[in-house]
N, C-alpha and C positions, 0 to 999 in steps of 0.2 A: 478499707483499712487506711489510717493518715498514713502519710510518708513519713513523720515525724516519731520516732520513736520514744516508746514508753520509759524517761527515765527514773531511774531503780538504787536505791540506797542500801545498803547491807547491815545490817546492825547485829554484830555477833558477838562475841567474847571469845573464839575461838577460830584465830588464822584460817587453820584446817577446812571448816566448816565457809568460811566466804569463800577461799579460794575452788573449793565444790561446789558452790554456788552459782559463783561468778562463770565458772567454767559451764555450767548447765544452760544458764542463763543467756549467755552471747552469744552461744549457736543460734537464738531468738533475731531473726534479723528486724522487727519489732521491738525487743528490748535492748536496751542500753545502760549496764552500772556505771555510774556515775562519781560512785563513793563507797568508800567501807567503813566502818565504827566497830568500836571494839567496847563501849560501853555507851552509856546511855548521854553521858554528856558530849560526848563524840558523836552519838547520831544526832545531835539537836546542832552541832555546830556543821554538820557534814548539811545538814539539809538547809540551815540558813543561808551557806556559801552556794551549796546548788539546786534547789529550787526542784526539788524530784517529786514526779508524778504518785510514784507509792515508795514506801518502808517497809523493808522487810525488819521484822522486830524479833529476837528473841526474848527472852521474859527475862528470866535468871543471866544478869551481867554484871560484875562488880563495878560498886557507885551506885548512879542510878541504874535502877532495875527498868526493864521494858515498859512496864505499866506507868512509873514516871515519865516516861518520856513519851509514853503515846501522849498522854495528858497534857503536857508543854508542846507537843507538834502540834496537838489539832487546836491550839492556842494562836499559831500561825496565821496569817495571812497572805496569803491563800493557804490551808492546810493540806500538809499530801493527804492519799491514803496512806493507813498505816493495817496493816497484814501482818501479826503474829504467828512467827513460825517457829515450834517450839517442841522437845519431846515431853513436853510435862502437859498433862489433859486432866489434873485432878477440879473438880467441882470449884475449887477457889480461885485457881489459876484463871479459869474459864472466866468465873463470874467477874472475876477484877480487869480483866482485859475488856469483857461487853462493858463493864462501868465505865473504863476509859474511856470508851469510843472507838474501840479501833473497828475497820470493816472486816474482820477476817481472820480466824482464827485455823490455822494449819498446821498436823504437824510431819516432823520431821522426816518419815518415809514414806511419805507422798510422792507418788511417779512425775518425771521432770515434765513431761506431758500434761497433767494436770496442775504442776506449779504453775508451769507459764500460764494455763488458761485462766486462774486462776486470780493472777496476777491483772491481765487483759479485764479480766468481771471488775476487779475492786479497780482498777483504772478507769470504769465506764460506768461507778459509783454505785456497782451493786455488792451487796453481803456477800463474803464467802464464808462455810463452816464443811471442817471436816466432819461425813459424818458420826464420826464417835462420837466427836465433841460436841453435834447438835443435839445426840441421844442423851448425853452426860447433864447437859447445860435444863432439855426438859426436863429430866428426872427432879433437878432440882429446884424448876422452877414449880413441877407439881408438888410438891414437897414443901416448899415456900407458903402455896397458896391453899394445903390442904386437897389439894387432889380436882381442885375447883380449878374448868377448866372455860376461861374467858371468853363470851360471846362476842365477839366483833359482828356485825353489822355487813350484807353481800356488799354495799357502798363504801362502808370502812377496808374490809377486805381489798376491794377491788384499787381504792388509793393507796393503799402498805404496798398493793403488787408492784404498781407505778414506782412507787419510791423504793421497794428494793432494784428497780431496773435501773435509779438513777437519776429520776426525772424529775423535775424542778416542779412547784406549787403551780408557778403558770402552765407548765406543761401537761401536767395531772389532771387540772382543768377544764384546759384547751380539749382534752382528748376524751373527759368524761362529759365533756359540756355542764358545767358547772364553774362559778368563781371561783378565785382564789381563793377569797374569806371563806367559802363553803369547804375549800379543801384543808384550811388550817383549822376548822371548826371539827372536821372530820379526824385531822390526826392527833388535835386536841383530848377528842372523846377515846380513841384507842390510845392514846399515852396515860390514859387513868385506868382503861381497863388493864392493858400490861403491865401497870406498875411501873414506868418508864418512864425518860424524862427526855430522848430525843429518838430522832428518827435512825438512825443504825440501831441503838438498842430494840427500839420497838419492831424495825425489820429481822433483826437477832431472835429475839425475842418468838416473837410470831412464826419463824421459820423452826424453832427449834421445838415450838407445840403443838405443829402439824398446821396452822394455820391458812401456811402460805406452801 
């Protein structure tokens, strides 16, 4: 584990709610809040001033909503993670967050146990989903596609795995023995079979249809 702790931005609408957080959170001798936002144009200025590893995002916040401003963060450079943590799991919510980009959609009575860990995964660039919301997210992607359910390839497979752990196109590579071109050719071809357009959705995506 770095010595250097995972810093963490709060983005809530509700006092109450960060300071439950915050308090769950710092007993984490790994994690460190850095910032709280009380709406969405606050998380965008809270992360510009501190440069934090992930966002914790609620969805529903007066001004910008959650989904705005995943959208503006992962705009960033460097972009945190951004982890929606929210009690709302209805099919729109879900699917407007994966469009955003965020890595990780969680909600609200999730064991502190499993935030943190949670937290630590979308830190080290892999998907998190609770799972109702991956159950929720494939109903509707079967649903989308008519029940048709997307062949990916053991090779395609095997690079989505790579990239939900985190792993950069050199590293996917490196470790399948193949180029890079070959591994952007490979998430090329699974970004048309998922109907997707980057690789969190496509690891979303594939995680939530039994794929991965």
């Amino acid at each position: 584990m770095s010595d250097t702790p995972i810093r963490l931005v709060l983005a809530d609408d509700h006092p109450v709610v960060r300071e439950g957080l915050r308090g769950m959170l710092e007993t984490q001798p790994d994690l460190a809040v850095v910032a709280e936002a009380g709406s969405g144009e606050e998380a965008l200025a809270a992360c510009r001033a501190h440069r934090p590893d992930v966002v914790l995002m609620d969805l529903r916040m007066p001004g910008m909503d959650g989904v705005a401003a995943t959208e503006l963060l992962l705009a960033e450079r460097p972009p945190p993670r951004v982890v929606v943590l929210t009690t709302y799991e209805t099919d729109t919510d879900i699917l407007r967050a994966v469009e955003a980009g965020a890595a990780g959609y969680l909600l609200k009575d999730i064991a502190r146990a499993d935030l943190a860990e949670s937290i630590r995964s979308a830190a080290r660039g892999e998907t998190v989903l609770a799972p109702s919301v991956a159950g929720k997210l494939a109903e509707r992607l079967h649903r989308g596609r008519g029940h048709a359910q997307p062949a990916l390839s053991d090779r395609e497979v095997a690079v989505l795995r790579l990239v939900a752990q985190g792993k950069t196109n050199a590293e996917i590579g490196s470790e399948l023995h193949i180029s890079e071109a070959t591994v952007k050719t490979h998430l090329l071809r699974t970004f048309a079979k998922l109907d997707t357009s980057d690789r969190t959705a496509a690891v979303t995506t594939a995680m939530a249809l039994g794929l991965l």
